[in-house]
N, C-alpha and C positions, 0 to 999 in steps of 0.2 A: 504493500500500500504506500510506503513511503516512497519507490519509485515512481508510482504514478502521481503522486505527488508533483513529485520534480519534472517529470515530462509533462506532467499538465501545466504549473507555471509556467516551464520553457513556450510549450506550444502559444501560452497567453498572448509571449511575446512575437511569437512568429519564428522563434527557433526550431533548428533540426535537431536534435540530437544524433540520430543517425548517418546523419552526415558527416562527423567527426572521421577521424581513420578507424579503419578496421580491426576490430576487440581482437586480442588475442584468443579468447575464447568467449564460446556460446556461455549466454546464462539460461537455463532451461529449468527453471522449478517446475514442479511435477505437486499436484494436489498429492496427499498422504493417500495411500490406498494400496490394494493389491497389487495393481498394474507398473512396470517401470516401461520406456522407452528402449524395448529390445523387441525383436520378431518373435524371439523364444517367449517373453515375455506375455506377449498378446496372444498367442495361442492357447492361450488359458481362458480367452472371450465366447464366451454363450450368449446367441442369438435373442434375444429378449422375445417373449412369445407375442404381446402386443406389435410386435413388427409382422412376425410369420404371418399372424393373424390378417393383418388391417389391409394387405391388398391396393389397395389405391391409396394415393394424398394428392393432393393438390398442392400447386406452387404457386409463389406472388413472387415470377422473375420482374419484376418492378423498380424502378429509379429514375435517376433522370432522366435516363438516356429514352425516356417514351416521351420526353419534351417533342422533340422534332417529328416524331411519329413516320422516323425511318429506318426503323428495327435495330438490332443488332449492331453494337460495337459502333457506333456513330463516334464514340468520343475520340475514338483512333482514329476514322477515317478520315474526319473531319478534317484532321492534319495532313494527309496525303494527298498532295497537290493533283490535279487531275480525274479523282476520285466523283460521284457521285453526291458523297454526302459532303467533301470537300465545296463544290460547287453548291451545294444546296446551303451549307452555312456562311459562302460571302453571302449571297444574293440576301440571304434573311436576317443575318446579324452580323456581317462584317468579317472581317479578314483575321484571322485568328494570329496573329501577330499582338493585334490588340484586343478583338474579342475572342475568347477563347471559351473552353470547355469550364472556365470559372464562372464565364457568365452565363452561363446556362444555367448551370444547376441551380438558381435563386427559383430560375422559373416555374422550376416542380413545386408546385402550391399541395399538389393532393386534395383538393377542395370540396370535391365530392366521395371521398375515400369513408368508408362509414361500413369498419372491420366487422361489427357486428351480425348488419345484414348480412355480408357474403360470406361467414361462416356455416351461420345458420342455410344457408343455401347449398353450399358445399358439403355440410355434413348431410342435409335431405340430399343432394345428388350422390352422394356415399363415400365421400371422401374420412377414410378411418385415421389421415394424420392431416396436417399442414406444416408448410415450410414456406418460412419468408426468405427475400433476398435481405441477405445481412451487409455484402457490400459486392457489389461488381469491379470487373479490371478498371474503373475508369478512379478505384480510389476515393469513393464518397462513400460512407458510413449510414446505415439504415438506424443502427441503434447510437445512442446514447453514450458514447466514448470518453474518458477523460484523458486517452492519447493521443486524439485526432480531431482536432478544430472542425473540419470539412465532412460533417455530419448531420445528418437530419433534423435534430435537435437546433441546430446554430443557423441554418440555409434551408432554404425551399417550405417545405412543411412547416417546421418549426416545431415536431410531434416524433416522440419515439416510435419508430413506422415498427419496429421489430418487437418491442415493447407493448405495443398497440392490439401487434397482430397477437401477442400471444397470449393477453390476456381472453382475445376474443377467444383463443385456440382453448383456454382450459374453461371456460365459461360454455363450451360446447363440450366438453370429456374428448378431447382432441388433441396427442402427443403434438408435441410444437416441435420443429426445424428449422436452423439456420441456414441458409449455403452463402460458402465465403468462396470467394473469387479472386479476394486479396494476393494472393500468391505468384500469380503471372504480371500482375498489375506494374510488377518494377521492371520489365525489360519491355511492358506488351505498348506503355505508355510513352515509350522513347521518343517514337515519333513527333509527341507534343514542341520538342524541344530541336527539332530541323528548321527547314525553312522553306520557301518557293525557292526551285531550281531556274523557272523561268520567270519571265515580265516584269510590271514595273516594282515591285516587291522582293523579287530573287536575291537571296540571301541573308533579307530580314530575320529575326529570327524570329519563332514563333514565342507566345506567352510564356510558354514551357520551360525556356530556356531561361527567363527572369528570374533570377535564386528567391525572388521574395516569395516564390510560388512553388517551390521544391516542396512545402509541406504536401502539395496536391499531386502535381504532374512526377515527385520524386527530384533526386538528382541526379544526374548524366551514367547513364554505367559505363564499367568500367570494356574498354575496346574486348570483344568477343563475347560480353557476357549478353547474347540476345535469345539464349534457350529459353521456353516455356519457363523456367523455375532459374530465377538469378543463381550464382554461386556464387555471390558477393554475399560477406557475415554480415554483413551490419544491414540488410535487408532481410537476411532469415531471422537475424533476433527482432528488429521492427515485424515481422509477421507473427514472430510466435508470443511476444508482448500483448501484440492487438486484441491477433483469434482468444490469447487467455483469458485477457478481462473479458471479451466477450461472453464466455463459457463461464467463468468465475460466476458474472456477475448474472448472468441469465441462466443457465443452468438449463441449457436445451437439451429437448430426448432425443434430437439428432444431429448432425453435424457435416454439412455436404463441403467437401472441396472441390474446385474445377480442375483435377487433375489428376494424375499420381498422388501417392501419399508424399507431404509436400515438401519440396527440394531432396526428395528421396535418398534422405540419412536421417539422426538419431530428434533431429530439427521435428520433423512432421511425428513420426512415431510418437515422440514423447509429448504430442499435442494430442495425439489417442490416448496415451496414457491418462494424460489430464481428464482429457472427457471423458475417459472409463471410473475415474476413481472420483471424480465429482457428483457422479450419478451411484454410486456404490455408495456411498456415503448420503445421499438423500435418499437411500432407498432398502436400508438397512443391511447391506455388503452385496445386494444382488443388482449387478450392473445391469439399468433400464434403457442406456443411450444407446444409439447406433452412429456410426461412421462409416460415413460411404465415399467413394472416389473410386477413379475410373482405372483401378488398378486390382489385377487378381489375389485375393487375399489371401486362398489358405484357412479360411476360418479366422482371423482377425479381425474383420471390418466385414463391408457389405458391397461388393463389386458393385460399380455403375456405370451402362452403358447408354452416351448419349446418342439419342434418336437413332435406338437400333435395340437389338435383343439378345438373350442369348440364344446358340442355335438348338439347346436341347433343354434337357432337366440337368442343372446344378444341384450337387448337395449340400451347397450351400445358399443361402437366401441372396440375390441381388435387386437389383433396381434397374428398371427403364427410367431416363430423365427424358421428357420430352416437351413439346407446345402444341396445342391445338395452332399455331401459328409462329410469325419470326419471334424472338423471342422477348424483343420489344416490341410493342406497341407500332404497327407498319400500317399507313392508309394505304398500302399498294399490295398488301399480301391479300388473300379468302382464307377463311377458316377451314380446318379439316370436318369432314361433314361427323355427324354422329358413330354413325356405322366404325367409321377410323376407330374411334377413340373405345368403341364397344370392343372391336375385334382387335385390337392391341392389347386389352386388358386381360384376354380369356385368354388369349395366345402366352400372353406375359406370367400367368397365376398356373398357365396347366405344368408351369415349366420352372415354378418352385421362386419367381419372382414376382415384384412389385413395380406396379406402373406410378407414379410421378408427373404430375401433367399439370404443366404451364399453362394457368387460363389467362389469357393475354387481358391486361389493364389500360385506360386510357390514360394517359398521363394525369388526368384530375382523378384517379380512383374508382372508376363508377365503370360497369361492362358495357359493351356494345348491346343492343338487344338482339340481337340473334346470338349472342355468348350464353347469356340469359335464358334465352331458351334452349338451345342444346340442356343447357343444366337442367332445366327442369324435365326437359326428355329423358334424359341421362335419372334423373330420380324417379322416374316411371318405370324404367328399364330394371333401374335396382330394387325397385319394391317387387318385382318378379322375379327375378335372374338372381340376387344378390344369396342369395340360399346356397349356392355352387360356386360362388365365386370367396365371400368372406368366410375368414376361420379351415378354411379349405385347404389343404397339403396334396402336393402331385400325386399319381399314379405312377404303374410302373413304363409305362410309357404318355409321352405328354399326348397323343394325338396321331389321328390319320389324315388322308386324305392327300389331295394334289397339289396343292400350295407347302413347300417347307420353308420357312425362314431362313434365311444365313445370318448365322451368329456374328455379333461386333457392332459396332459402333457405326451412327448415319446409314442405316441397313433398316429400314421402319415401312415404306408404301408397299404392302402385298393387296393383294387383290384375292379376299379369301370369297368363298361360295359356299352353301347348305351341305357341300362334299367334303368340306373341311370340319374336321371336329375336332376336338379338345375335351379332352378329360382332367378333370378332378377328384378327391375324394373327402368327406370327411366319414371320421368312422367307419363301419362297412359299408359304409354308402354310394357309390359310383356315381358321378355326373358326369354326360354326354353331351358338350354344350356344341351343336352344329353353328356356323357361324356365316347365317341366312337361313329360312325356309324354303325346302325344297318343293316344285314346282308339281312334282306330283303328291305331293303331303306324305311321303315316304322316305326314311332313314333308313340306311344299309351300314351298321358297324362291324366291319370287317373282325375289330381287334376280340369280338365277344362270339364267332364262330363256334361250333361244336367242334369238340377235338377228338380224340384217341379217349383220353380220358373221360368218363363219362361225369366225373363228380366235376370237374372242372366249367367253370360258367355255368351256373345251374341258375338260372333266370327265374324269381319269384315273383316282382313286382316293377312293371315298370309304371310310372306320372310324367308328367307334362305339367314340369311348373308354370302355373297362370291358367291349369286348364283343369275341371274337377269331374270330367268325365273318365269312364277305362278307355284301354289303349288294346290293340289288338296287334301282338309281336309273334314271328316263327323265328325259328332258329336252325341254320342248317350250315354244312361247312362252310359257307363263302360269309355268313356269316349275322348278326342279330336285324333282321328286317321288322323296322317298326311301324306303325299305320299311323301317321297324325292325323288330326279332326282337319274336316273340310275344309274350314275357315281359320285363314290364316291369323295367329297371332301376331307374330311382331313381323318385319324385315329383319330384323337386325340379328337376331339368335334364336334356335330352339335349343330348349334345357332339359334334358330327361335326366330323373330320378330316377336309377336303379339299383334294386337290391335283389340279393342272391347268393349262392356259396360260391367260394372257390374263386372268385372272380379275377382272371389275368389275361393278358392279352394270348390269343391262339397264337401267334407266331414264336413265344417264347415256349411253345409247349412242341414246336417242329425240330 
């Protein structure tokens, strides 16, 4: 406490501290707990079953950068002479020489932003967590910081946006999520600090490069360090400083980083560690938080792959991070229609993950109304469908059909049909979630065929959740043929509830 102290005076005045020469060593305190900052160490981490369980959460990727309502990373492009968003911010606020990515960020008012509503919204659409943006690469601060002046509390809002959001998030019974961004933020913002190559400006420097501004845009790195994750120290201890108070003083049940686990050495680990033993200690030694990043864990954290999937069943729990759109706030993007966002989910859960999905925000807070609606579609869908989807653990295979995923990252638009199924289970329960209705009101699952074994797949009871009539099924070796009712229920999925002995896929019995 008494360091933050001192860097919050400094920051008072406009000081870096990090900008001084490079520490001989990391200072990395670790909350007291079970956990140290070693790999051996975190293989002692068990899954919290509130994650296995919850299946979906919703994201608020939100900040300034939905000012201009030109998606995605604007604050860097801005600076790339020739660019797009370059061009779109002389024309609208001047030449970033002198107006810059500072002065923007006053503009995010948030003025319609009202966390309450869209919880309660989001929990009726079925979102089992949420997660706010705690800070983007562009280096502005969502919460409530006493290390970093250029935060939401001091600019734009004027309101703990992270703070806000989570009190909405426990006021609904809704683990609360951070994701920090922070990490790439010190090589990714370099560009602030160039200049125009050509015309009557060339050479200028940008805002970036004025030291009185390094609190925001950083200071210069150092020649070749422009990896994803600085190796400069006195940027990874400014990271792991921030994300702690962050975690300290918030005590999230999750923890998203945009990347590998972060500057990947003892740096990032021991900010897991942090976050395992602060949740272990709020929770009388049984660690409740998850840590997720886009790195294979091992059973330590929680894999995350953005706008993509994995291509099979994990045995361990991961995450799909995605948007129903760019990931700011874009007047030139369309929405992913429903269906998407249905059949990612089922495809996502039969396969021992969780989906994550960006519902795009206007810069004043408030959705588009066809955002709006999808959601309340989306809460229609789950008071039918959510039986098979929540609380639900894979099968021994995720699914048939003619559509397969490929596993990894940016791998997300399939184009699935009523031929494509998806399984679940909870208990001895089987779910068949076809993903469409087929045209002749006919299911054909292959995976439940009669085999050699006669006790194997022995079909008692199948239902058609949303539907309270019987169902008429044969079974023969090609495999479990089901009769739906005439009238079609949804487009979007058919869910059958089946139970039975023995129940495994016939190709594991060939």
């Amino acid at each position: 406490m008494k360091k933050n102290l001192i860097l919050s005076l400094l920051l008072a005045f406009g000081l870096n501290l990090y900008a001084d020469e490079t520490p001989a060593s990391l200072n990395l305190p670790i909350s007291p707990g079970p956990f140290q900052g070693t790999m051996d160490s975190l293989t002692n981490y068990i899954y919290p079953e509130w994650f296995r369980d919850a299946k979906f959460g919703i994201w608020a990727h939100w900040g300034p950068q939905a000012v201009p309502e030109e998606g995605d990373w604007y604050a860097r492009k801005m600076y790339q002479q020739g660019s797009p968003d370059y061009e779109d911010h002389l024309k609208r606020w001047g030449h970033p020489s002198t107006n810059g990515w500072k002065d923007i960020i006053p503009l995010w008012k948030a003025e319609r932003w009202d966390p309450e509503h869209l919880m309660a919204l989001y929990k009726k659409a079925g979102a089992h967590y949420f997660v706010s943006m705690g800070s983007h690469h562009d280096d502005f601060f969502l919460w409530n910081s006493p290390l970093h002046k250029w935060n939401a509390v001091n600019y734009g809002p004027h309101r703990d946006v992270v703070g806000d959001w989570q009190r909405a998030a426990k006021e609904n019974g809704l683990p609360f999520g951070v994701s920090e961004h922070l990490g790439a933020s010190f090589t990714w913002f370099q560009d602030s600090h160039k200049s125009d190559w050509t015309g009557p400006l060339a050479g200028i420097p940008y805002d970036g490069a004025n030291s009185n501004y390094w609190d925001l845009y950083h200071f210069p790195a150092k020649p070749g360090d422009a990896s994803w994750y600085s190796n400069d120290r006195r940027w990874q201890q400014q990271w792991y400083d921030q994300i702690k108070q962050l975690v300290d003083d918030y005590h999230p049940d999750l923890l998203y980083s945009d990347g590998g686990v972060a500057f990947g050495n003892e740096v990032g680990l021991s900010q897991i560690a942090n976050l395992y033993n602060v949740s272990a200690a709020d929770h009388g030694g049984q660690v409740q938080a998850v840590y997720t990043c886009k790195q294979d864990s091992g059973g330590r954290w929680v894999r995350d792959f953005e706008r993509g999937v994995n291509g099979g069943i994990n045995p361990y729990p991961w995450q799909t991070d995605t948007s129903i759109g760019d990931w700011f706030y874009n007047r030139h993007w369309k929405y992913q229609p429903l269906s998407w966002t249905v059949h990612m989910l089922v495809d996502i859960v039969s396969k021992n993950g969780n989906l994550l999905l960006n519902v795009v925000l206007r810069p004043d807070g408030s959705l588009d109304p066809e955002v709006e609606t999808m959601l309340h579609q989306l809460a229609d869908w789950r008071s039918v469908n959510g039986e098979a989807i929540f609380g639900t653990r894979p099968w021994l295979v995720y699914g048939e059909g003619e559509v397969k995923a490929k596993g990894g990252a940016f791998k997300e638009n399939f184009h699935y049909s009523a031929k494509d199924i998806r399984f679940t289970t909870k208990g001895p329960t089987l779910y068949a979630i076809a993903l469409g209705w087929p045209e002749d009101s006919q299911i054909t699952i292959r995976s439940l065929a009669l085999t050699d074994d006669p006790a194997q797949n022995h079909i008692k009871r199948i239902t058609l959740l949303g539907h309270r009539g019987k169902l008429k099924f044969t079974q023969t070796r090609d495999g479990l043929v089901v009769q739906l009712p005439s009238e079609k229920l949804s487009d979007l999925t058919c869910s059958l509830k089946i139970n039975g002995t023995d129940l495994k896929p016939a190709s594991l019995a060939e």
